[in-house]
Residue frames relative to the residue before (quaternion, step in Angstrom):
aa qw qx qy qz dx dy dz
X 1.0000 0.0000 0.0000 0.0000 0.00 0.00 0.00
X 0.2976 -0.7844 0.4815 0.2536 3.52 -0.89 0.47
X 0.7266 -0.3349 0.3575 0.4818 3.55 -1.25 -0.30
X 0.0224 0.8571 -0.5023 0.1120 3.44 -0.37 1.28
X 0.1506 -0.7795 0.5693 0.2133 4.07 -0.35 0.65
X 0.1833 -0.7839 0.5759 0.1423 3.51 -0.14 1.60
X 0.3551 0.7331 -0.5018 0.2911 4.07 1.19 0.39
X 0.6856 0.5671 -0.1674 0.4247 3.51 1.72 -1.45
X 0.5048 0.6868 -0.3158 0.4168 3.26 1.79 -0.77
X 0.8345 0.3019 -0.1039 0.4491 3.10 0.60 -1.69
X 0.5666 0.4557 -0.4909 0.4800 3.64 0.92 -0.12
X 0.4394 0.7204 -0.3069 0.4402 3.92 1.09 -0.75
X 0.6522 0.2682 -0.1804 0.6857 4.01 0.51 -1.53
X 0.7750 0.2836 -0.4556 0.3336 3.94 -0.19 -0.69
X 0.5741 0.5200 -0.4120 0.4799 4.08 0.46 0.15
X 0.4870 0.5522 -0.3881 0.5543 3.50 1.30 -0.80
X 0.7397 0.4344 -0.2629 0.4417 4.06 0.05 -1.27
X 0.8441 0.3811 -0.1665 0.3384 3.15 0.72 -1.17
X 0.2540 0.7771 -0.4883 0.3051 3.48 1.75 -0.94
X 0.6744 0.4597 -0.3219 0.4799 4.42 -0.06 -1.18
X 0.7396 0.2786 -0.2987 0.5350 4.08 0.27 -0.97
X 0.7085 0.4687 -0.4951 0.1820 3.75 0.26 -0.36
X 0.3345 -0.7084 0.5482 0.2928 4.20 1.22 0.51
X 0.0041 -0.7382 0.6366 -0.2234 3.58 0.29 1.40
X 0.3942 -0.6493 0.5819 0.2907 3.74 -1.17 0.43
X 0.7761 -0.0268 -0.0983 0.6223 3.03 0.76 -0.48
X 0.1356 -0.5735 0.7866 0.1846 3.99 -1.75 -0.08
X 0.2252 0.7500 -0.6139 0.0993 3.22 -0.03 0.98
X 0.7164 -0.3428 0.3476 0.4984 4.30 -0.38 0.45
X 0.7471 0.4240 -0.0996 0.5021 3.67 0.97 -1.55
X 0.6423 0.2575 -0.2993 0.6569 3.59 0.86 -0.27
X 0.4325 0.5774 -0.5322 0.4431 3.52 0.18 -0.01
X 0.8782 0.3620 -0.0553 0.3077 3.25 0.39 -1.51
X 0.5080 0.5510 -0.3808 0.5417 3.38 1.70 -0.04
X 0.4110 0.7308 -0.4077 0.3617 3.83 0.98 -0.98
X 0.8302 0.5167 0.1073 0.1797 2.61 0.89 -2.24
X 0.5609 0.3856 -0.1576 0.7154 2.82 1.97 -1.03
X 0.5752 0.4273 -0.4467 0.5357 4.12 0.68 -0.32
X 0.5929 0.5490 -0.4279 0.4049 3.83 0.22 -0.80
X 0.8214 0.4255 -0.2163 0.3120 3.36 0.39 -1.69
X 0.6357 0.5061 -0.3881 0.4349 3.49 1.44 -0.64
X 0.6225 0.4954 -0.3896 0.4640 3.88 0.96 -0.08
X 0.7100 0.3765 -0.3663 0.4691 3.90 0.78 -0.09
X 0.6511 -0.5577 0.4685 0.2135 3.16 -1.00 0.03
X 0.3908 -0.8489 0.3013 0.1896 3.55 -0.05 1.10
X 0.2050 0.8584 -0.4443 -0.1543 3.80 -0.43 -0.16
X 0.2519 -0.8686 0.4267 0.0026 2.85 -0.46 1.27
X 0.2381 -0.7907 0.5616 0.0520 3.81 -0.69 0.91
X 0.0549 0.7726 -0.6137 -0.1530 3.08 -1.32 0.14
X 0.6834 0.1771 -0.3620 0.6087 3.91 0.45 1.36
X 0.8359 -0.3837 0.2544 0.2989 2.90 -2.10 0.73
X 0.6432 0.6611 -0.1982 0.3315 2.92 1.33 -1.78
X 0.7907 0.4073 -0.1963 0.4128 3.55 0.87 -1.47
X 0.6217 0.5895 -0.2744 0.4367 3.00 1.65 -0.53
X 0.5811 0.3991 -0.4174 0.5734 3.91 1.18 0.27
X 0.8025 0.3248 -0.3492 0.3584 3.65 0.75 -0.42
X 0.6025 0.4007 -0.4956 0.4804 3.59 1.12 0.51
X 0.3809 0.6503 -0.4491 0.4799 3.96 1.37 -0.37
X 0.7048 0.5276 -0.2027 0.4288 3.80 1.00 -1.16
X 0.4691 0.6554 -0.2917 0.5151 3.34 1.38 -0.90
X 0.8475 0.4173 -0.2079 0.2536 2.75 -0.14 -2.18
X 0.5479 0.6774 -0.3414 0.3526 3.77 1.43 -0.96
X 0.4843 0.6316 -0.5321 0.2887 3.72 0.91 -0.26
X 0.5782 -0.4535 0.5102 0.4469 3.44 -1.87 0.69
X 0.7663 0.4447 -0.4298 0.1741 3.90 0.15 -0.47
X 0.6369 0.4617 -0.3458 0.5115 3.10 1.65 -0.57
X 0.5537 0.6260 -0.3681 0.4075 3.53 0.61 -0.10
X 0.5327 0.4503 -0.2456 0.6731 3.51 1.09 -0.71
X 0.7774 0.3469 -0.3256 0.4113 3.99 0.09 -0.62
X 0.4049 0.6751 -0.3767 0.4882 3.35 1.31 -0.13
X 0.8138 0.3868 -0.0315 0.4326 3.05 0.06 -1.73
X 0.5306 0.3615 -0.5002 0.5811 3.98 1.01 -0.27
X 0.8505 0.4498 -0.2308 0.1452 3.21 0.03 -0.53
X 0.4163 0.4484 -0.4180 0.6715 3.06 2.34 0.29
X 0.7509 0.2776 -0.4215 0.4259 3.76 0.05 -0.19
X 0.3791 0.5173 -0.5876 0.4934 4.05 0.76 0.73
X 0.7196 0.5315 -0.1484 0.4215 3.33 0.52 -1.67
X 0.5635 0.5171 -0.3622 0.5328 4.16 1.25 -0.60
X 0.8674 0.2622 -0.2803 0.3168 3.37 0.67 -1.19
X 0.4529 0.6889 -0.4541 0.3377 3.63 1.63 0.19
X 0.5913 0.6479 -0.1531 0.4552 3.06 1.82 -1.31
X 0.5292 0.7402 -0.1569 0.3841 3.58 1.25 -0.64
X 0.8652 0.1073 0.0561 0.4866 2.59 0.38 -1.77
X 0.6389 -0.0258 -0.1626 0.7515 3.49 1.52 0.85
X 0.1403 -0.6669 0.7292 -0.0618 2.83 -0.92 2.04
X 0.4357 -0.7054 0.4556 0.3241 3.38 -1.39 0.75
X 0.7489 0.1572 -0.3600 0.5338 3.75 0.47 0.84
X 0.8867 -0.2982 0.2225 0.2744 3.32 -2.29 0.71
């Protein structure tokens, strides 16, 4: 397995769920992906590098607090994305 930030995973599946509640102007592939890359630079990364570490920080990550910090921080990131998407 290689070096993997399992932060991108889970911020990835929670924007998936949420993507419908965040009143986005647009969900286009390209705003999708800014959300995504603005989200991740405000959390803290964690990065693994086997199966093994990768169920016990996955296990971490599942807490109500990080899960909430996730999620302020994709819907900061929806409305930055919003109100100045990075194309036409």
């Amino acid at each position: 397995m290689k070096v993997l930030n399992l932060m991108e995973s889970v911020v990835s599946e929670v924007l998936d769920v949420q993507m419908n509640h965040l009143q986005m102007n647009c969900t286009c592939e390209q705003c999708k992906n800014d959300v995504l890359a603005i989200a991740l630079n405000a959390l803290p990364t964690r990065y693994v590098s086997s199966t093994r570490g990768q169920t016990i920080q996955r296990a971490k990550l599942m807490d109500e607090q990080t899960l909430a910090d996730v999620l302020r921080e994709i819907s900061k990131a929806a409305a930055i994305v919003s109100n100045k998407p990075s194309h036409t």
